[in-house]
Structure formats: C-alpha cells, structure tokens
BAKE-824075 format. One record per residue: residue number from 1; x, y, z of N, C-alpha, C in turn; chain. Coordinates in steps of 0.001 Angstrom, whole numbers. Layout:
N
NUM / X / Y / Z / X / Y / Z / X / Y / Z / A;
...
END
This chain:
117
1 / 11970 / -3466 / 17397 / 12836 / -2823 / 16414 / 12099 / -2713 / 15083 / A;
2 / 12444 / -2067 / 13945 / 11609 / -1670 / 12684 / 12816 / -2294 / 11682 / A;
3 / 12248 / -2669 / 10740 / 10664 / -2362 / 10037 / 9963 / -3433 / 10706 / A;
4 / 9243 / -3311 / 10006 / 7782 / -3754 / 10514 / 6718 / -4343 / 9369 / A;
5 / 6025 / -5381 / 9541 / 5359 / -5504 / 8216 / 3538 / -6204 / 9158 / A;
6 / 2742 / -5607 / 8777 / 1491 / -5604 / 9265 / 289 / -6014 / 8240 / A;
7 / 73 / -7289 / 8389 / -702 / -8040 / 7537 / -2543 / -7921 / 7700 / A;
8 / -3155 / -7235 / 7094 / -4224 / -6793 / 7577 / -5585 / -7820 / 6823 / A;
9 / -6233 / -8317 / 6846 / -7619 / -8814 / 6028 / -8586 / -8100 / 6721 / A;
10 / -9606 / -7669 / 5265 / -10555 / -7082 / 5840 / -11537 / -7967 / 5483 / A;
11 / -12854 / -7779 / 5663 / -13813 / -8871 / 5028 / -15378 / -7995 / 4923 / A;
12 / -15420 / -7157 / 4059 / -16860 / -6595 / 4037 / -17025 / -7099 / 2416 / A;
13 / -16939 / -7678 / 1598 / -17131 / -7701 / 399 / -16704 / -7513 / -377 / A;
14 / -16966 / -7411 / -1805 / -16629 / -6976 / -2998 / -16936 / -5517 / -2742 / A;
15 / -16219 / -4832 / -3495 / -16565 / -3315 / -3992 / -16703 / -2993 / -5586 / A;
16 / -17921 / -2800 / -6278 / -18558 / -2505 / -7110 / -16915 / -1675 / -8579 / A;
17 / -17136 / -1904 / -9883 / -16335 / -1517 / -10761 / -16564 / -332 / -10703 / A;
18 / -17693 / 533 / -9943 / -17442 / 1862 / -10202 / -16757 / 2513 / -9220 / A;
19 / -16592 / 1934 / -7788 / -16187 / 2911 / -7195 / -14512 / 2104 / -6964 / A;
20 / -14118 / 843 / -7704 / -12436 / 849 / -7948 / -12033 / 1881 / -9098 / A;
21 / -12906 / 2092 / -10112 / -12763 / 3404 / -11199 / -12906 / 4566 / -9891 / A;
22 / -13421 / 5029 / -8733 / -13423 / 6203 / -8830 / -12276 / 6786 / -7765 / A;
23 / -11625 / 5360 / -7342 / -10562 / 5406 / -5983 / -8943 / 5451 / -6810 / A;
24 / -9507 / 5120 / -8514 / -7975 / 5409 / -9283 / -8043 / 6343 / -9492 / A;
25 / -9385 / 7230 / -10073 / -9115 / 8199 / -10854 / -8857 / 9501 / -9117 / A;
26 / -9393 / 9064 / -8096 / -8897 / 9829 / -7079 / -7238 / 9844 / -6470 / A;
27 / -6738 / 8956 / -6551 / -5401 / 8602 / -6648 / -4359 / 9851 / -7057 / A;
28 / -3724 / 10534 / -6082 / -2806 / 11967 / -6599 / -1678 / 11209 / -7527 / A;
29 / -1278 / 10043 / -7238 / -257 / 9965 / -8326 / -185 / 8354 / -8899 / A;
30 / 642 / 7671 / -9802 / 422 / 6759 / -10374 / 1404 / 6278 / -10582 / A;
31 / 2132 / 4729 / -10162 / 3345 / 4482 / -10684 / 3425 / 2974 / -10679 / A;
32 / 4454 / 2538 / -11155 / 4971 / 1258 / -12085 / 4959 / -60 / -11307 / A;
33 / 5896 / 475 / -9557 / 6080 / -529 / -9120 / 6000 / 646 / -7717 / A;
34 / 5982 / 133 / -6857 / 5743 / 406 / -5036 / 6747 / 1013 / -5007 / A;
35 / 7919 / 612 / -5395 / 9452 / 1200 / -4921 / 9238 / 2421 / -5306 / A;
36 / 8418 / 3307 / -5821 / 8302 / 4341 / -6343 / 7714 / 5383 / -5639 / A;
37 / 7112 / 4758 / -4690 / 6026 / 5486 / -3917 / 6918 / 6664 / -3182 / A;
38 / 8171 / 6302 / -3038 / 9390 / 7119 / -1886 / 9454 / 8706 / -2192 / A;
39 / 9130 / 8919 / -3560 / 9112 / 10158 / -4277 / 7646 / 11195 / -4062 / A;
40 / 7467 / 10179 / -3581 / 5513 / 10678 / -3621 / 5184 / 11480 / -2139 / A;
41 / 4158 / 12760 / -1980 / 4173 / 13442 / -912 / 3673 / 11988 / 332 / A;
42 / 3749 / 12455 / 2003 / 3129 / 11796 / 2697 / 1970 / 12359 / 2428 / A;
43 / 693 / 11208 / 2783 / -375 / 11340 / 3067 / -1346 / 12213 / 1866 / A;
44 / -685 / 11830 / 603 / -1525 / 11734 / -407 / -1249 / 10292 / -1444 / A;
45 / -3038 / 9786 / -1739 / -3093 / 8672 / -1856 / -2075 / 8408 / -3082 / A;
46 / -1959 / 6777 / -3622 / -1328 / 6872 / -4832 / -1885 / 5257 / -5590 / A;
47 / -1795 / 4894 / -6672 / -1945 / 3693 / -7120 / -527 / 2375 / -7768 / A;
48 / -451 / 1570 / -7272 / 464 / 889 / -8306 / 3 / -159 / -9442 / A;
49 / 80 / 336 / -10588 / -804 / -684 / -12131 / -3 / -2115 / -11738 / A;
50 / 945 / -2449 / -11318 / 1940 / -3409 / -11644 / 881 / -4717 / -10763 / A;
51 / 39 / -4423 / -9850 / -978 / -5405 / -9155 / -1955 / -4924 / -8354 / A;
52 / -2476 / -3588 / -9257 / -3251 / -2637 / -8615 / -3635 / -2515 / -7406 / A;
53 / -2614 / -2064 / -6789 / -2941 / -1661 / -5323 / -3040 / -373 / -5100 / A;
54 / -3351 / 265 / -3650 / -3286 / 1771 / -3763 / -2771 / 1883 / -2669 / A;
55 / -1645 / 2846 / -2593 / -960 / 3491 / -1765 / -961 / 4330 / -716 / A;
56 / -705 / 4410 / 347 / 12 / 5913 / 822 / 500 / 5884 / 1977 / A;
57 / 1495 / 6596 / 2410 / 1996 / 6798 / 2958 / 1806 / 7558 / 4309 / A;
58 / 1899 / 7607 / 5652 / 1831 / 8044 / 6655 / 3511 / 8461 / 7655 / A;
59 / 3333 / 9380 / 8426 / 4341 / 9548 / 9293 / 3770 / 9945 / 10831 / A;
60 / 4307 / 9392 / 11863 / 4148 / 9583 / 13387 / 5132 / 9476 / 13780 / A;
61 / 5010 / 9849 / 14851 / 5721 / 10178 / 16554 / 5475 / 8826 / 17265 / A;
62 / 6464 / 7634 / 17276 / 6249 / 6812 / 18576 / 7293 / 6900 / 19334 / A;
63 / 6643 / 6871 / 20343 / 7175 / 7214 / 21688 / 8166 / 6191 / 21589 / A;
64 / 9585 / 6597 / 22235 / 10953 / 5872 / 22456 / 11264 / 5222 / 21292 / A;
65 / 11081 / 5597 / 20069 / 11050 / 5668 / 18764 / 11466 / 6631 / 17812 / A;
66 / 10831 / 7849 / 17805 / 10825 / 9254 / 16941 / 9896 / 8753 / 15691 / A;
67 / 10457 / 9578 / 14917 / 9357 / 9806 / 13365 / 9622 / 7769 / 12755 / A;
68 / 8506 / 7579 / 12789 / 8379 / 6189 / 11824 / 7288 / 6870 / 10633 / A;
69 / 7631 / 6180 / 9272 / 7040 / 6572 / 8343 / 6205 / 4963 / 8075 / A;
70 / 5226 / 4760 / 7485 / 4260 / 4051 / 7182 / 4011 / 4415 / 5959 / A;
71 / 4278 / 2929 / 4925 / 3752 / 2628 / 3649 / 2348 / 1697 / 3843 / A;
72 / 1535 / 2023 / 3103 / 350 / 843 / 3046 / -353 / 804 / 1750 / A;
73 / -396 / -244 / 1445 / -642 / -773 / 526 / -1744 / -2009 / 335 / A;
74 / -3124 / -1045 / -114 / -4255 / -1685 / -329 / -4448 / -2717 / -1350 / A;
75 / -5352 / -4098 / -1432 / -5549 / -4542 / -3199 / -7073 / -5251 / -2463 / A;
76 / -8013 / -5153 / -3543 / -9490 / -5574 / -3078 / -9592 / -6827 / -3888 / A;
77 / -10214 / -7903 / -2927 / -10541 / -9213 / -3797 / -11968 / -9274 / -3789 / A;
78 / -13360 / -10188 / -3643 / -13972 / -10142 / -4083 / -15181 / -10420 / -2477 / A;
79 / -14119 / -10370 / -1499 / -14448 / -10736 / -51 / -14368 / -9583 / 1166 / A;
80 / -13385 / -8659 / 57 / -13596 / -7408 / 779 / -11235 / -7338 / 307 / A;
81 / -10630 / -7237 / 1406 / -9436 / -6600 / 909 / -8119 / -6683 / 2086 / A;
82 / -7031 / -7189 / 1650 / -5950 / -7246 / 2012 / -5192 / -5582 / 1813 / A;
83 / -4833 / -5060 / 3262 / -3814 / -4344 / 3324 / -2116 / -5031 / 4025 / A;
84 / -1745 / -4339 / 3526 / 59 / -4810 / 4013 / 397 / -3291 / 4379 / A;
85 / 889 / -2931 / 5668 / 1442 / -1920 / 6547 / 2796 / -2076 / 6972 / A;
86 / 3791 / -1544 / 5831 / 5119 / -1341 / 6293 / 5796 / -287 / 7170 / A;
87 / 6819 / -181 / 7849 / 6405 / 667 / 9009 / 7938 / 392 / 9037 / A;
88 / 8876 / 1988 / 9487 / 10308 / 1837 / 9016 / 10556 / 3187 / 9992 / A;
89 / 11567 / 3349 / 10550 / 12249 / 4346 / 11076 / 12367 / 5687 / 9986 / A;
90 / 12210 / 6742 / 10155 / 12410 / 8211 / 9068 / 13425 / 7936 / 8521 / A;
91 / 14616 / 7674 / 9488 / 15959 / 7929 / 9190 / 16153 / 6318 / 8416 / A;
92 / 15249 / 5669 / 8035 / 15723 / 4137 / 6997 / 14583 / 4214 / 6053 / A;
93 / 13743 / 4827 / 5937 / 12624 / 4558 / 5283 / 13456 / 4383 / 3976 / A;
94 / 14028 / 5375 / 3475 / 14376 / 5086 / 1846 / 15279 / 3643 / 1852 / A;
95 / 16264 / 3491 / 2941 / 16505 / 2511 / 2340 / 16002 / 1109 / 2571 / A;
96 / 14821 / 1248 / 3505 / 14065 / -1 / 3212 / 12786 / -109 / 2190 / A;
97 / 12846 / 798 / 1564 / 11546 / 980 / 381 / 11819 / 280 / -962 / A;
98 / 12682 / -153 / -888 / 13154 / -1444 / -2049 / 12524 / -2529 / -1480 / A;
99 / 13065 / -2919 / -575 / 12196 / -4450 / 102 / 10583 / -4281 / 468 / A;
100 / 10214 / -3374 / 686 / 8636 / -2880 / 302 / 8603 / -3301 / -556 / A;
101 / 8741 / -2518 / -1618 / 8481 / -2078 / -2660 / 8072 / -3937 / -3636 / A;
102 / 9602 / -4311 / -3246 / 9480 / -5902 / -3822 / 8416 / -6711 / -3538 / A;
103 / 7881 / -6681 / -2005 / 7203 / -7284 / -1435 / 5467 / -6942 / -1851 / A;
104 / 5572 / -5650 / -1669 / 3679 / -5219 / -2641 / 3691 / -5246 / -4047 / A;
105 / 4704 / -5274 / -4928 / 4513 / -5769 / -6338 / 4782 / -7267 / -6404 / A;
106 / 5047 / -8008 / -5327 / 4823 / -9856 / -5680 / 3451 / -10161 / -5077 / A;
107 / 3282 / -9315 / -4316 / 1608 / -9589 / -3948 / 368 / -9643 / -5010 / A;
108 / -247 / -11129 / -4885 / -1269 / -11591 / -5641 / -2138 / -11905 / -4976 / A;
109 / -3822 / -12104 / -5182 / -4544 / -13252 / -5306 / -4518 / -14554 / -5302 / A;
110 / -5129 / -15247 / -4888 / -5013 / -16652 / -5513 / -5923 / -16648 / -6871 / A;
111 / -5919 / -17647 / -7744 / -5949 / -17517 / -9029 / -7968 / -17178 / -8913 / A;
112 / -8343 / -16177 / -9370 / -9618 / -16151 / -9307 / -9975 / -15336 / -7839 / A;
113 / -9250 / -14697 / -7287 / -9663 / -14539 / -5790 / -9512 / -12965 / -5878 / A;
114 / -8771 / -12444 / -7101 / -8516 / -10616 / -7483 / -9885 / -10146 / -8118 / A;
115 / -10046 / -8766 / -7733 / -10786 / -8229 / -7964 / -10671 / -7913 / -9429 / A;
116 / -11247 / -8038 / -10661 / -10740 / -7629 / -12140 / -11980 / -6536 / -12644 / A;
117 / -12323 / -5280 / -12173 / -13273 / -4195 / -12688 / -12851 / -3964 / -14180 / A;
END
C-alpha cells in the first residue's frame, strides 16, 4: 500500500562548491519548504533553501497500482549524499505532500557531517 518512503545513501564523496553552485543555479524553481514542491511541474528539478536539498518530482504506471507520483529529495554531505524517495498514489499525492514536505525540511546532518559550499 502507499505512501512509501525510500531511504537511499549514496557514498562517492564530497562534491566540489562549484558544481553545488551549478546544480542551484540549474534548479527550474526555488522554494521555502518541500511542501511546496506540489505546485511545481513533474520532472523539472527544484531546490529547497530551508536544508538545501534538491527536488523533483516523478510520475509512473505501476502495475495493479495506476499513476504513483514520486517526490525525491536530494542533500550532499561530505561522503557523497542521502536521497529520501516519497512515493504516493496520483489520486493522494497532494494530500500526502504535507507529511513529505515535514519530513525533508527536518532532515539534517549530523553536526559537521552537511555539506556547507
């Protein structure tokens, strides 16, 4: 049953201050807190300042399912990078994009473990 929440670690490293400058300034849109993202097209990227993560959104076809929409939400530490993959029925996405939304703006680092470009 959905939602769904998909805890991802990646581990290739740090990524350099120029290319977190060049993945914001690529970013189609920009907003406050995650809960925001709902307004934003699928499948163009986005950023949230509130614990700089970056966004976007996806939609598919699963089988004995129908349309599930997919939020994900990137943040890079210094080891490489935590994604979180929320994953919601079409027909609930908006109204589970508050509890997203809550959940990728309480997301931190441990103290010293965030990436600060």
């Amino acid at each position: 049953t959905y939602p769904h929440l998909l805890v991802q670690i990646k581990k290739y490293g740090a990524i350099s201050d120029a290319t977190f400058k060049d993945y914001v300034a690529d970013a189609k849109w920009h907003v406050d807190s995650a809960g925001q993202a709902g307004k934003h097209p699928i499948g163009e990227p986005g950023y949230s300042s509130v614990n700089r993560m970056f966004l976007m959104k996806t939609e598919n076809d699963v089988e004995g399912v129908g349309k599930v929409i997919s939020l994900m939400a990137k943040s890079y530490g210094p080891n490489g990078a935590v994604v979180l993959h929320f994953y919601a029925r079409a027909d609930r996405f908006q109204d589970e994009l508050p509890q997203f939304g809550r959940m990728i703006d309480s997301f931190s680092f441990d103290q010293g473990e965030a990436t600060t470009p």
